[in-house]
N, C-alpha and C positions, 0 to 999 in steps of 0.2 A: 061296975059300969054296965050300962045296957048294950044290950047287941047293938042299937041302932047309934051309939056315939061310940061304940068301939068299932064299925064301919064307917063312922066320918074319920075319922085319925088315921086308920088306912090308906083312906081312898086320898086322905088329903097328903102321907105320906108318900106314895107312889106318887104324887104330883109334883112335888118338891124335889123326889128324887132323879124324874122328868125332867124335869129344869135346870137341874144342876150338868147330870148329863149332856144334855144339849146345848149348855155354854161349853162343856170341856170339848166336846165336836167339832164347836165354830173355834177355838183358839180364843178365848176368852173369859177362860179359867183364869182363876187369882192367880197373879205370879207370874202368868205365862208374857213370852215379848211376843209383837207381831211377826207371823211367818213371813219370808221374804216368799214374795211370788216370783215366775220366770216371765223375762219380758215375753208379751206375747209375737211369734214369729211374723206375724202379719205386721207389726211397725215395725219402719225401718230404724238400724241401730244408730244413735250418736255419732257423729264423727270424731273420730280419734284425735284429740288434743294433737297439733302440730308438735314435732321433734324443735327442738334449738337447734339450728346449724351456723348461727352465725356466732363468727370469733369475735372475742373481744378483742378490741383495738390495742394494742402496744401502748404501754403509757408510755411520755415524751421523753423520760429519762430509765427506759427499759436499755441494757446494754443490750446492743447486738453482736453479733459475729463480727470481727477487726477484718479489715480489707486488705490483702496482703500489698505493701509497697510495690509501685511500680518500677522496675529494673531500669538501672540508670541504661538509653541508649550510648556508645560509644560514637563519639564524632569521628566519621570515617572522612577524611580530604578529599575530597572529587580526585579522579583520574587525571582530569587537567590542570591541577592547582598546580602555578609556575613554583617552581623550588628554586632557593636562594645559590645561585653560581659558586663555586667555591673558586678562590685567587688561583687569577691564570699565571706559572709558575713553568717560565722556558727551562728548557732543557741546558742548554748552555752551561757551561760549567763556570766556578768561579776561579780567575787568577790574583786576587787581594785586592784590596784597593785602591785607587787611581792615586798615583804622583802626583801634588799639588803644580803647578804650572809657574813659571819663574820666569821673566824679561824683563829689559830694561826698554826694550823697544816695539812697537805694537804695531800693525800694518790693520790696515781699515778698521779699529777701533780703539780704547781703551786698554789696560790691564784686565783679562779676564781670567778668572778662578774657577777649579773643579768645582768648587764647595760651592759656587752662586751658579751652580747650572743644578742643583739636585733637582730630580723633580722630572730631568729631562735623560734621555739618551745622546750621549758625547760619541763621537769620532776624533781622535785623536790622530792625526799624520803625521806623520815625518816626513820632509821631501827636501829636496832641493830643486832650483829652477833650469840645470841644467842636465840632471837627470833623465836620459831617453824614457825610462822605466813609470817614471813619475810623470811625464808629459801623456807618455798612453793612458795613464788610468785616470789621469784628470776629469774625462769626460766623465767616467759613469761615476766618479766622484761627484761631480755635478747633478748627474742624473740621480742619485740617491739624496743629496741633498733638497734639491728641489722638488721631488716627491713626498719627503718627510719631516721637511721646516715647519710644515705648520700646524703640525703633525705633533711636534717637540721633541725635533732632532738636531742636533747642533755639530757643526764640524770645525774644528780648531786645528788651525795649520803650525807645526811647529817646524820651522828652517833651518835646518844643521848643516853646515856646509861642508863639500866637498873640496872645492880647490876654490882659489886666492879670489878669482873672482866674484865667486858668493858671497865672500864676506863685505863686500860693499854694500851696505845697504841701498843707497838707491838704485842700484842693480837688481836689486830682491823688489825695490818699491816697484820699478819700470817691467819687471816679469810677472808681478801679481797682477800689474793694471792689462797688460798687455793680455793674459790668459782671460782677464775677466774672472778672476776667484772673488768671491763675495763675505766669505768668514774672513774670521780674526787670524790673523797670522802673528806668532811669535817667533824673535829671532833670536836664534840660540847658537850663537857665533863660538862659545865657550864651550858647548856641549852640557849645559847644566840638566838640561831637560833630557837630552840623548842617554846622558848617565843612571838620572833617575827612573827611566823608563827600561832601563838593559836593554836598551833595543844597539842593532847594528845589522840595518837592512833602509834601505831609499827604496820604495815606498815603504812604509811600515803603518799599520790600520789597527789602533788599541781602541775598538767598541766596550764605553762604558756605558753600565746600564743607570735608573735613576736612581739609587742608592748612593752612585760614588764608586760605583766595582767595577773592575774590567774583567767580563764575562767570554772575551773573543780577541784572538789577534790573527792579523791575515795579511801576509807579506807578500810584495811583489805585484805586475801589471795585474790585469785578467779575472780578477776577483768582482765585478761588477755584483754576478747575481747571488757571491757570498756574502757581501753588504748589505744588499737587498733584505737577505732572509733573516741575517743575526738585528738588523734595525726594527724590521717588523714584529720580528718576534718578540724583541725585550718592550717595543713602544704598548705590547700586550700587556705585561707585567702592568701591575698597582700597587 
């Protein structure tokens, strides 16, 4: 080969090898990936994608926490709830139950019975009409009956006689009209009634209460405001 074509091949090889260089420079060699560049400082960066803050909602059949039961309140009574009385229960004591009542003769009523007054407070007497003893206590006799008749007191005269003239009854009719006595008188010419009661005392005062019981006995004038109190007392009782 001549010098002058063995200086083209050269100069044309330095050329080639020029250019091949100068792609591998730019990043544009075979094979090669593009270099990332750095953003340049002068624009400004993207804004940062927003964070999630928001909760998903509860699905409708998500259980939750149980709510602890509300503690039953206790019903307290008010301070002034009225409270139910308990049975008013005298003091008085008991001596058995009353004698049933026996005549064959009745002075300003009918035949009356212990058994058809329950319900009520009895006074039972014993007197005669010529008794001093029995004339004194007639009055507050009266005066406790008519205070507590309507009341539902009832007083039952029972007539035991002393001497011969008691025993006449219209002598007993004309001393009850005469005092104005207004209960039942029975006469007990025999002592039927005097025996059943053990009594042996003119006046003699057997308060029974509404059971049927005789609760009190109180002998003799002067007893006015012991009547009073055993009457009232038991008309408490129910």
């Amino acid at each position: 080969m001549n010098r002058k074509l063995r200086l083209y091949y050269s100069l044309t090889l330095v050329a080639v090898a020029a250019i091949f260089l100068a792609a591998c420079d730019s990043g544009q060699g075979v094979g090669s990936q593009p270099a990332t560049t750095s953003q340049s400082s002068s624009q400004p960066a993207p804004p940062a994608a927003p964070l999630a803050t928001a909760t998903a909602p509860a699905s409708a059949n998500t259980p939750t926490a149980p709510t602890a039961a509300p503690v039953a309140a206790t019903a307290v009574a008010p301070a002034n709830t009225p409270t139910t009385p308990a049975k008013y229960k005298s003091s008085l004591g008991s001596r058995g139950p009353a004698a049933e009542l026996h005549s064959d003769t009745w002075i300003n009523s009918g035949p009356v019975s212990i058994a058809s007054l329950r319900g009520k407070v009895v006074i039972v007497e014993f007197w005669t009409f010529e008794c001093i003893n029995c004339i004194h206590a007639l009055p507050g006799l009266k005066a406790v009956y008519n205070k507590y008749h309507s009341q539902g007191l009832e007083v039952i005269g029972v007539h035991s006689p002393e001497f011969a003239t008691e025993r006449d009854i219209a002598n007993v009719k004309q001393a009850v009209s005469d005092a104005g006595i207004p209960w039942p008188i029975a006469i007990d010419n025999d002592f039927t009634n005097w025996n059943a009661y053990h009594n042996g005392y003119w006046p003699a005062f057997y308060i029974i209460d509404k059971t049927g019981t005789i609760r009190s006995v109180r002998v003799g004038e002067g007893n006015d405001a012991g009547l009073i109190s055993d009457v009232a007392d038991l008309l408490k009782e129910k």
